[in-house]
C-alpha positions as CSV (number, residue, x, y, z in Angstrom):
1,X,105.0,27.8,-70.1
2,X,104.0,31.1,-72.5
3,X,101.7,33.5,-71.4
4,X,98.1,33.8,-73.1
5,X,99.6,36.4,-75.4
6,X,101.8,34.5,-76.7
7,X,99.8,32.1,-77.7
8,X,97.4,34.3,-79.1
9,X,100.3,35.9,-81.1
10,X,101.4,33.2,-82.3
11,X,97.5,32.1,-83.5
12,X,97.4,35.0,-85.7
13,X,101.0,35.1,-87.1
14,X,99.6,31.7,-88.3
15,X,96.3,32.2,-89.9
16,X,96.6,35.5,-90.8
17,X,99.8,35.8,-91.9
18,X,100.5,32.8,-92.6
19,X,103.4,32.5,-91.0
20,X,106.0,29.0,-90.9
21,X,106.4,27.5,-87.9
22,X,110.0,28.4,-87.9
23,X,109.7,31.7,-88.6
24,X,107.1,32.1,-85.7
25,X,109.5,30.9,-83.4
26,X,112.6,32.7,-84.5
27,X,110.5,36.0,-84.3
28,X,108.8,35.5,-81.0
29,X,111.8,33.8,-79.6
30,X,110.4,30.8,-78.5
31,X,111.5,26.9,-79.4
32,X,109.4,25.5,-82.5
33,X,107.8,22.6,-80.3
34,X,105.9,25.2,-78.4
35,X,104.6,26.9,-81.9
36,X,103.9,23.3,-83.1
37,X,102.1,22.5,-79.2
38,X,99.9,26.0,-79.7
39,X,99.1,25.2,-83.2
40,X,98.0,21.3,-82.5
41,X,95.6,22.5,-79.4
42,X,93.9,24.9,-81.4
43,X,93.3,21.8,-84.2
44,X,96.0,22.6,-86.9
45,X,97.3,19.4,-87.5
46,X,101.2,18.5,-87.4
47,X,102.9,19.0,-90.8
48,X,104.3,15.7,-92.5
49,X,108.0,15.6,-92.1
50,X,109.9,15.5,-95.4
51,X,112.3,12.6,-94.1
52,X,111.8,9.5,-91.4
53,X,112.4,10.3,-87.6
54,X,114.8,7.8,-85.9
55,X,112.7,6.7,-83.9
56,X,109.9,5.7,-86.1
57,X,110.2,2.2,-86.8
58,X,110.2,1.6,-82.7
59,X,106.7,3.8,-82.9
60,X,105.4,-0.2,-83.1
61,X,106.8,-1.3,-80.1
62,X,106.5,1.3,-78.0
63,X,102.8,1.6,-77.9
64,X,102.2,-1.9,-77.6
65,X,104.9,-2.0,-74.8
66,X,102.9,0.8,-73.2
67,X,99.6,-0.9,-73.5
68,X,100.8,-4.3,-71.8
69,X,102.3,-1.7,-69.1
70,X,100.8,1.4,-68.5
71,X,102.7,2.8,-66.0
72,X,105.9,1.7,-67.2
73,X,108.5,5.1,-66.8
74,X,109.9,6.4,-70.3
75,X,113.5,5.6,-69.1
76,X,113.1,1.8,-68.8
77,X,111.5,2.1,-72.0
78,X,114.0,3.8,-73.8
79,X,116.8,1.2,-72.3
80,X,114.6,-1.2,-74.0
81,X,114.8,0.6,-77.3
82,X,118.5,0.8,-76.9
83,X,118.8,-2.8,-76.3
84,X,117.3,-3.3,-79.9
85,X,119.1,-0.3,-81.6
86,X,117.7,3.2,-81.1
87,X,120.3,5.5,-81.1
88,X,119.1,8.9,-80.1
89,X,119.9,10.6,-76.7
90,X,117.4,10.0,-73.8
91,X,116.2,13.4,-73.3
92,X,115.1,13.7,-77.4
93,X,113.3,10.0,-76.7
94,X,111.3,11.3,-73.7
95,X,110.1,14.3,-75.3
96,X,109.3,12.6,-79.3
97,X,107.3,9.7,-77.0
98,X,105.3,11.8,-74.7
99,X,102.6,11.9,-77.2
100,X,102.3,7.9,-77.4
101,X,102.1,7.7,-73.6
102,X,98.3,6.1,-72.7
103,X,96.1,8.7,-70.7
104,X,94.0,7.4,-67.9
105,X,90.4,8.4,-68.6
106,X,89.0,11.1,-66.1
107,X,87.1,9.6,-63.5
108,X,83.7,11.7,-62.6
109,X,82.1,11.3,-59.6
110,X,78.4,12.2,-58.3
111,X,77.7,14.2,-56.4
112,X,76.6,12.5,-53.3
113,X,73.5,13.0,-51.2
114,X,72.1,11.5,-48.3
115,X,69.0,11.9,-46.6
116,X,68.3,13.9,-43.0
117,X,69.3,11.1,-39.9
118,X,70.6,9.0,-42.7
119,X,74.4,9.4,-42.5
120,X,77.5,10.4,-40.4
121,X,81.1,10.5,-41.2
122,X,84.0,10.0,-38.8
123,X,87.5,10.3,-38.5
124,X,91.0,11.2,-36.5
125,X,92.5,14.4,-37.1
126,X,96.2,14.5,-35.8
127,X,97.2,18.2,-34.3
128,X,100.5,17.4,-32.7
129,X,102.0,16.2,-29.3
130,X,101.3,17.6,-25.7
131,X,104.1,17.2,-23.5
132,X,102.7,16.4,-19.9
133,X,105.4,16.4,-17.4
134,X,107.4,13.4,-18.7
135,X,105.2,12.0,-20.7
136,X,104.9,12.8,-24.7
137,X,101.0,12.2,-26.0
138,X,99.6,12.3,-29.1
139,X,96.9,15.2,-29.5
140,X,93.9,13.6,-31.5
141,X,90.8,15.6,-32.6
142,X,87.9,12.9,-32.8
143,X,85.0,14.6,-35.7
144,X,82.1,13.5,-36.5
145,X,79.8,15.3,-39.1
146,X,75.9,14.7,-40.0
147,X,76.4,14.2,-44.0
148,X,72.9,16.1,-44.3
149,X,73.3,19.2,-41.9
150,X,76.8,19.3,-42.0
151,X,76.9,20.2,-38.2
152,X,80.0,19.2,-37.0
153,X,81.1,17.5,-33.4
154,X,84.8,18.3,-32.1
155,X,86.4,16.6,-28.8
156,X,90.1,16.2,-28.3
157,X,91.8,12.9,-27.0
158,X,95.5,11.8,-25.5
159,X,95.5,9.1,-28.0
160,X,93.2,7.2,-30.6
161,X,93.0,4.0,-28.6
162,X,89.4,2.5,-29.1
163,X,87.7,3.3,-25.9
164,X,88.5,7.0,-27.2
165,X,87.1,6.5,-30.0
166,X,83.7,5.4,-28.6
167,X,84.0,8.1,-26.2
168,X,84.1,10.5,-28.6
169,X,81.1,8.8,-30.4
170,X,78.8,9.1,-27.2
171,X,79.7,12.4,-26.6
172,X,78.2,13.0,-30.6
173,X,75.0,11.0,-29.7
174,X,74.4,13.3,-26.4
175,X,75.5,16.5,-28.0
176,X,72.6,16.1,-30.9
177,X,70.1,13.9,-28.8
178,X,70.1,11.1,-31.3
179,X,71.8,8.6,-33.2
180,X,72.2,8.6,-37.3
181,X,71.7,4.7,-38.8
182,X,74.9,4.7,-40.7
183,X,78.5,5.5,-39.5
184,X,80.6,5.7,-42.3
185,X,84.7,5.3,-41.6
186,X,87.5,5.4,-43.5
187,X,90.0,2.0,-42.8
188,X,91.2,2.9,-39.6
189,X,92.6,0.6,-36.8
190,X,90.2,1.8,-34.7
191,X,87.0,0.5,-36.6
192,X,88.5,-2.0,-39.5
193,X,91.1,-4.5,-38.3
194,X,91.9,-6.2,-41.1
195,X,90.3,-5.9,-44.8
196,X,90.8,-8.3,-47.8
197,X,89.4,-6.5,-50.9
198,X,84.6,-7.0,-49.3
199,X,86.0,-9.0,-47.0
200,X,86.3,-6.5,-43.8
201,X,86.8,-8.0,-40.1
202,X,85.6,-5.0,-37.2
203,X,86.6,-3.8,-34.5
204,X,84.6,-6.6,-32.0
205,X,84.4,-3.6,-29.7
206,X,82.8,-1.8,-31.9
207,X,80.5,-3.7,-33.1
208,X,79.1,-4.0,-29.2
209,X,79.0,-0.6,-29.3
210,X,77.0,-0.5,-32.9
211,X,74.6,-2.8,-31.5
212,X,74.1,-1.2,-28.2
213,X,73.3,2.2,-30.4
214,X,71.3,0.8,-33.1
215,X,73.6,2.4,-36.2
216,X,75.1,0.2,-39.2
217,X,79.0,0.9,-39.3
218,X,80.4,1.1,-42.8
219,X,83.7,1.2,-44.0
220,X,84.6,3.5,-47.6
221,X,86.0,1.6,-50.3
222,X,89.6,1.3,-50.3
223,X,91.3,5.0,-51.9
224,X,87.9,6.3,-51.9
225,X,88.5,9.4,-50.2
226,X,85.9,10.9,-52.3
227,X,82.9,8.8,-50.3
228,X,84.2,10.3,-47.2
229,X,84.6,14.1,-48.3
230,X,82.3,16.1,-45.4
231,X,84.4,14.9,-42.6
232,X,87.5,15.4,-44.6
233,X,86.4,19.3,-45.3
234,X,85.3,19.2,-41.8
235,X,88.8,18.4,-40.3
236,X,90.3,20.9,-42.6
237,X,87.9,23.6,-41.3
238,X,88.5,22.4,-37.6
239,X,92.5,23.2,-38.5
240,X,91.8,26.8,-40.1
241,X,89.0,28.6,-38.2
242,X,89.2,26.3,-34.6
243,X,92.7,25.3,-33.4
244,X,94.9,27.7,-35.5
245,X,96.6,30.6,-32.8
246,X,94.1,29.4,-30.2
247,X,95.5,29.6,-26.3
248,X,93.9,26.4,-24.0
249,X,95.6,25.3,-20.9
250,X,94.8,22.0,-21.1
251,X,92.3,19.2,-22.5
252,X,89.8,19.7,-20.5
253,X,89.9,23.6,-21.6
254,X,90.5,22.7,-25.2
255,X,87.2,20.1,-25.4
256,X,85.7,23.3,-23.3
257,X,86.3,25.9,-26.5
258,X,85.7,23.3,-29.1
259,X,82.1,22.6,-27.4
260,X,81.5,26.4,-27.3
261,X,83.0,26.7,-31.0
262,X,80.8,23.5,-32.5
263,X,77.5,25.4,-30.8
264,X,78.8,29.1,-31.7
265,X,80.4,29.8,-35.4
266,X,80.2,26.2,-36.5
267,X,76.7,26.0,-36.9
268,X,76.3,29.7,-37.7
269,X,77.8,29.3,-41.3
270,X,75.8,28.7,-44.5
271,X,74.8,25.3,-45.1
272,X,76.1,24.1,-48.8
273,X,72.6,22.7,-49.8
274,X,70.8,26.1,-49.7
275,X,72.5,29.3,-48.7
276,X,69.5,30.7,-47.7
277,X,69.8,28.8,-44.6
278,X,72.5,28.5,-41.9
279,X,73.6,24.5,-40.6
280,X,71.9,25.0,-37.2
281,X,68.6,25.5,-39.3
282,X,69.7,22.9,-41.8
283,X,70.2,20.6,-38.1
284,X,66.5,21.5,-36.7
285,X,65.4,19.7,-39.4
286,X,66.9,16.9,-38.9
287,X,67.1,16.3,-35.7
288,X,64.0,14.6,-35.4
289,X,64.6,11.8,-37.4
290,X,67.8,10.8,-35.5
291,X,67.1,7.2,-34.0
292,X,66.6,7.5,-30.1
293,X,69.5,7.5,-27.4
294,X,68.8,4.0,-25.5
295,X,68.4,3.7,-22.0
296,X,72.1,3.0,-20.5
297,X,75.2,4.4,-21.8
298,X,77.6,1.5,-23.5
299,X,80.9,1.2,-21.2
300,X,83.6,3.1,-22.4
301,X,86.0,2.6,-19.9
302,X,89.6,0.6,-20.9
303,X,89.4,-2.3,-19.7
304,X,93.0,-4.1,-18.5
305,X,93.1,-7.5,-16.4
306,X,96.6,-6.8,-14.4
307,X,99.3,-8.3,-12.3
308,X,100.4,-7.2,-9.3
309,X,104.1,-7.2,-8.1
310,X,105.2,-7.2,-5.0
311,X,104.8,-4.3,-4.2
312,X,100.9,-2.7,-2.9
313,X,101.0,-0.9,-7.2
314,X,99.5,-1.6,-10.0
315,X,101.1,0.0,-13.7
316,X,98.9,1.4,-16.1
317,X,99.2,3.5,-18.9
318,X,102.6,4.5,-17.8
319,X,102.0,5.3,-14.2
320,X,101.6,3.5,-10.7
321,X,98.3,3.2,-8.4
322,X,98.2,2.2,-5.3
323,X,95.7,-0.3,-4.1
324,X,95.6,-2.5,-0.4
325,X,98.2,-4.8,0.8
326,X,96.8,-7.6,0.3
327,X,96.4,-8.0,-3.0
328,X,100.2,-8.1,-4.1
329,X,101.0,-11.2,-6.2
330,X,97.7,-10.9,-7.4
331,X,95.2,-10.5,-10.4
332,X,93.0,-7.4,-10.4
333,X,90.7,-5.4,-13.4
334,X,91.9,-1.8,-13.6
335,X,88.8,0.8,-15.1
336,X,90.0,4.0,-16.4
337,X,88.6,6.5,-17.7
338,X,89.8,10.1,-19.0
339,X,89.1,11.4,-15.3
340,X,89.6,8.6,-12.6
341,X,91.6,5.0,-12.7
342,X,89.2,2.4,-10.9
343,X,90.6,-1.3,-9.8
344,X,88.1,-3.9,-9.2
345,X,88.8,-7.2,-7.6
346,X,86.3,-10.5,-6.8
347,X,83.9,-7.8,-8.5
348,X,84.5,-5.4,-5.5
349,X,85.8,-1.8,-5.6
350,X,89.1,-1.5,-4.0
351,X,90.5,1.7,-5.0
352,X,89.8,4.9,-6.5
353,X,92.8,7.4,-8.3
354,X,92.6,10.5,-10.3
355,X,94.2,9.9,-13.3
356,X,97.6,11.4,-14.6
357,X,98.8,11.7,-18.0
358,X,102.2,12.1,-16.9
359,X,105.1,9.2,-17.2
360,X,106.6,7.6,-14.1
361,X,104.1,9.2,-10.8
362,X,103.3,6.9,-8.3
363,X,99.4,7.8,-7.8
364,X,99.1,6.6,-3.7
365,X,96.0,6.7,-1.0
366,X,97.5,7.6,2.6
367,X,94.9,5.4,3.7
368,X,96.7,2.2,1.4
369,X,99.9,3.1,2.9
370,X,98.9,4.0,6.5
371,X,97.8,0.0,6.6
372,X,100.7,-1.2,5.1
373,X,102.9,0.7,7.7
374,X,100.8,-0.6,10.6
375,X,100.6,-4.2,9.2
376,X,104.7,-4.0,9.3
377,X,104.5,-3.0,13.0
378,X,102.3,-5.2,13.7
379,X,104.4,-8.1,11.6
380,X,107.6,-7.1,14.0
381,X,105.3,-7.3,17.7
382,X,103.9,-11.2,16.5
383,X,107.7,-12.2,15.3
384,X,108.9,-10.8,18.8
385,X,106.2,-12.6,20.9
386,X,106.4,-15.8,19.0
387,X,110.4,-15.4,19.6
388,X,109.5,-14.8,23.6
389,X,107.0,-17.1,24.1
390,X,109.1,-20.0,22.7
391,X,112.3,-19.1,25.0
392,X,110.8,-18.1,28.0
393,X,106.8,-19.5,28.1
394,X,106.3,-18.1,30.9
395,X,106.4,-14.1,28.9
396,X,102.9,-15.5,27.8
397,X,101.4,-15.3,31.5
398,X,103.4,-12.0,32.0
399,X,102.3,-9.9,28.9
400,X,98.9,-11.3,29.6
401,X,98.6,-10.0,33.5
402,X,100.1,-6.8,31.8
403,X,97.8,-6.7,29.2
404,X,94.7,-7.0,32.2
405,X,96.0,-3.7,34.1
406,X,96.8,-1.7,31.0
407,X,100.4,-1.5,30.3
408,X,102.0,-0.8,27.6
409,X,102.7,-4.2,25.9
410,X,105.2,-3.0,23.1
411,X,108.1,-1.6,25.7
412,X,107.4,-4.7,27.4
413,X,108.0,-6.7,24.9
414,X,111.2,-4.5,23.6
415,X,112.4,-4.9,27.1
416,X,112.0,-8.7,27.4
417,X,113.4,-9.4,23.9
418,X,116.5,-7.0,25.4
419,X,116.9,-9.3,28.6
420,X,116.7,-12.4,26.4
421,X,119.6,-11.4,24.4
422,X,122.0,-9.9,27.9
423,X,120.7,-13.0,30.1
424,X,119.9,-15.9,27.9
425,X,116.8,-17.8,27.5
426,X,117.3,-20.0,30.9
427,X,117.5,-17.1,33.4
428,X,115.1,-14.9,31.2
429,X,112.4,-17.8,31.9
430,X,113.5,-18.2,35.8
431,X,113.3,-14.6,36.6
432,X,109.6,-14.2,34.9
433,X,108.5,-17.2,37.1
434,X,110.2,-15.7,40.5
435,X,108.4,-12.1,39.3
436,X,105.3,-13.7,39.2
437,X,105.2,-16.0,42.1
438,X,106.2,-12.9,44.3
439,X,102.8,-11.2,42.7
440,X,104.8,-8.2,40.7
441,X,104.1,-9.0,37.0
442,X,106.1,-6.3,35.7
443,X,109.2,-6.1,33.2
444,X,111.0,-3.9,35.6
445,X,111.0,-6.5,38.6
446,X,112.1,-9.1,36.3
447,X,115.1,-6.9,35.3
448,X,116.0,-6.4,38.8
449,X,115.7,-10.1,39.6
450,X,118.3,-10.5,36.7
451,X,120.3,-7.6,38.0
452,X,120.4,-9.1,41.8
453,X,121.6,-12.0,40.6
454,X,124.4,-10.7,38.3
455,X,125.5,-8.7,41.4
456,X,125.2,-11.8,43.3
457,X,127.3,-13.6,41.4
458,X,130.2,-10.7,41.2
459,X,129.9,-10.2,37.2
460,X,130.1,-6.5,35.8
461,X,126.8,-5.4,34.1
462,X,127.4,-5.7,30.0
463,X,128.2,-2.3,28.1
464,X,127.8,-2.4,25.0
465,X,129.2,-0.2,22.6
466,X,128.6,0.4,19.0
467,X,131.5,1.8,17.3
468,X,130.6,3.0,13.6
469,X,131.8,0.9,10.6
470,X,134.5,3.5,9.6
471,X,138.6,2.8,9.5
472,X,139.4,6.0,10.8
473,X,137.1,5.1,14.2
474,X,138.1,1.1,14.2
475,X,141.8,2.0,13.4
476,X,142.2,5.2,15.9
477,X,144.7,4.8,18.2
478,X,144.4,6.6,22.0
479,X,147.9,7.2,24.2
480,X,147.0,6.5,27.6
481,X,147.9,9.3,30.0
482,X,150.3,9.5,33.0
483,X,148.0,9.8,35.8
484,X,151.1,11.1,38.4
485,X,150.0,14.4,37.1
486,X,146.3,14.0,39.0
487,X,147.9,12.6,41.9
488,X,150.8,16.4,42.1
489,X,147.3,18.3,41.7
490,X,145.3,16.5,44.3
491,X,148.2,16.9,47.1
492,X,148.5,21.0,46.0
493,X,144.9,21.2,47.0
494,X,144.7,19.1,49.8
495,X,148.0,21.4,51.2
496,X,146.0,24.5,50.5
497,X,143.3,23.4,52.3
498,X,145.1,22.8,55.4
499,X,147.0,26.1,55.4
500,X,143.4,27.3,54.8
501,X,142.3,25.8,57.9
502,X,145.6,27.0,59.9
503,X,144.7,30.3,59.2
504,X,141.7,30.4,60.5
């Protein structure tokens, strides 16, 4: 590159002087291709060479090659000269050809405009990842912009999953009061699944939500970015005068700003149409012919039919929520939303959770596990009175006369199960009955029935011990102690005694 100087030099060493090209370039010290490059843009035509080039008779070739191929690069071309050949270095090839390359013709677009309550654009704007405990999420800026107004809407997402995506278009509608009649998108998962040159296949979600709304949803043409410019501006103006060097604490605070920002200096700039105006103005008038909000909101909530284990959880979107008992090993329909996790089952609300963003937590109600405990006692007390009541029926009449003056019937039953496994099932059974043809329906009298007639029968009462599972305890081994040395001490103080008693 020269500077404008230069060139202009160069101009007038030319037509006024008239100068030779290699003269020009000598003097100002610049190759002669630039003189001859100045010279052809300002309409002096290239001199006639006094001899052939080398590579003219490939001249031919080379432009119908480049015809046929447009975009084929100058070094497979000049591989192709050598195969039939050219002789010249590469770098000389490139530059003599450049000239011959086929120019695509500039495109010109119009300048599009749409009518107020017409149109709305809409798109994702990435701004990084949010590290929540854990758990890495994806920050997404949802924006939608009215194509007539230009007033923007900003809300911030953990994600661009679908039910986001029509949250953020709700929030739109109820921010301006209305809804445009066309939604234009660019090709994103969230709108287009699959696209085969007109023929496009939606989003089914969306298109519930379309027709709950009233709008038409319509994809831009494949590398059309041009149909699709506003919200494209508008994500770029959301990047320099929103989120650049600005301090939230978390989304909730961030959508908080971005409200405050999208009602404050957003709609306090000029409006492109007619600086004489500002876009909140530009808005007013258009606001009126917005379609009307319908009756009900559309269902935004994800939506995920899931299995539970065996354990009283449910997983979703990384983290565990607790529901009742009884539902393990079962189906249930989990509801969340950006706030709270919902789980529905037989159409029924079951449980309620705030929702975490984090990765791994293990969301509980006490209440879900306060049942679960109990249930377990309870599970232990039936398994021990089913055991009692088939070795010894007659526990069934005992706990019952228990049961009618208010005892407690869980030490009972610990106590009975306790006798069944010193005495046996036989004499367990035998001592009830004796207990409660005497009248004393009590655990206690049918221990000491049991204990009479151990005593009775000359046996020692059982000890158990419970040594822990340890080879230093189990391997220990105790010296027994002489015992003479007790009896030397007990006849020193019986003798001291008696001289005790002498002296007195």
């Amino acid at each position: 590159m020269i500077s404008p100087q230069i060139e202009a030099e160069i101009l007038r060493l030319y037509h006024a002087e008239k100068w030779p090209v290699g003269t020009i370039a000598s003097q100002l010290g610049v190759h002669h291709d630039t003189v001859q490059r100045v010279l052809a843009q300002d309409g002096v035509p290239e001199p006639k060479r006094s001899r052939p080039a080398r590579l003219d008779p490939y001249i031919p070739f080379i432009c119908t090659t480049w015809k046929q191929y447009p975009k084929l690069p100058a070094s497979r071309l000049y591989d192709m000269c050598r195969a039939r050949g050219y002789q010249g270095s590469p770098d000389h090839f490139r530059h003599v050809v450049a000239p011959y390359r086929p120019r695509p013709c500039a495109e010109a677009y119009l300048r599009l405009k749409t009518l107020p309550g017409e149109q709305a654009q809409v798109d994702w704007g990435h701004f990084g990842k949010l590290t929540i405990g854990r758990a890495t999420r994806d920050l997404l800026a949802f924006v939608m912009v009215l194509s007539y107004s230009r007033r923007i809407f900003l809300r911030f997402f953990l994600g661009q999953q679908t039910e986001n995506f029509l949250r953020g278009h709700e929030a739109a509608f109820g921010a301006w009061g209305g809804v445009v009649r066309v939604l234009l998108y660019d090709n994103l998962k969230s709108a287009v699944l699959e696209r085969q040159g007109d023929a496009i296949r939606f989003n089914p979600l969306l298109l519930d939500f379309a027709r709950h709304y009233r709008f038409a949803p319509r994809p831009v043409a494949v590398a059309r970015g041009n149909e699709k410019g506003r919200v494209e501006r508008a994500i770029s103006y959301v990047r320099r005068a929103f989120f650049l060097a600005r301090r939230w604490t978390d989304v909730e605070d961030l959508n908080r700003q971005a409200q405050e920002w999208c009602d404050g200096p957003a709609v306090e700039r000029r409006w492109v149409e007619d600086d004489c105006l500002t876009v909140a103005q530009a808005f007013e008038n258009e606001r009126g012919l917005l379609l009307p909000l319908p009756q009900a909101p559309f269902p935004t909530e994800e939506r995920r039919e899931l299995s539970v284990g065996k354990t009283p959880y449910v997983r979703f979107d990384l983290n565990d929520y607790s529901l009742p008992h009884e539902l393990v090993r079962q189906t249930v329909m989990v509801l969340g939303s950006p706030q709270t996790v919902r789980i529905i089952h037989r159409g029924g609300l079951v449980a309620e959770h705030h929702r975490s963003f984090d990765r791994g937590q293990q969301i509980e109600d006490p209440a879900h596990i306060q049942r679960l405990v109990e249930h377990k006692r309870q599970a232990r007390e039936h398994r021990g009175l089913d055991r009692l009541a088939t070795a010894a029926p007659a526990s069934r009449e005992l706990l019952t006369r228990l049961a009618q003056r208010g005892a407690n019937l869980g030490g009972a039953t610990a106590r009975l199960l306790h006798l069944l496994e010193e005495f046996g099932a036989a004499r367990l059974e035998q001592a009830i009955r004796e207990a409660l043809d005497k009248d004393i329906p009590h655990h206690h009298a049918v221990q000491q029935i049991l204990e009479r007639q151990r005593r009775a029968q000359g046996r020692r009462p059982a000890l158990p011990v419970q040594l822990p599972d340890d080879p230093r305890v189990r391997d220990l081994s105790v010296r027994p102690h002489d015992l003479e040395s007790y009896d030397t001490l007990t006849k020193d103080i019986v003798g001291h005694q008696e001289q005790d008693h002498h002296d007195q």
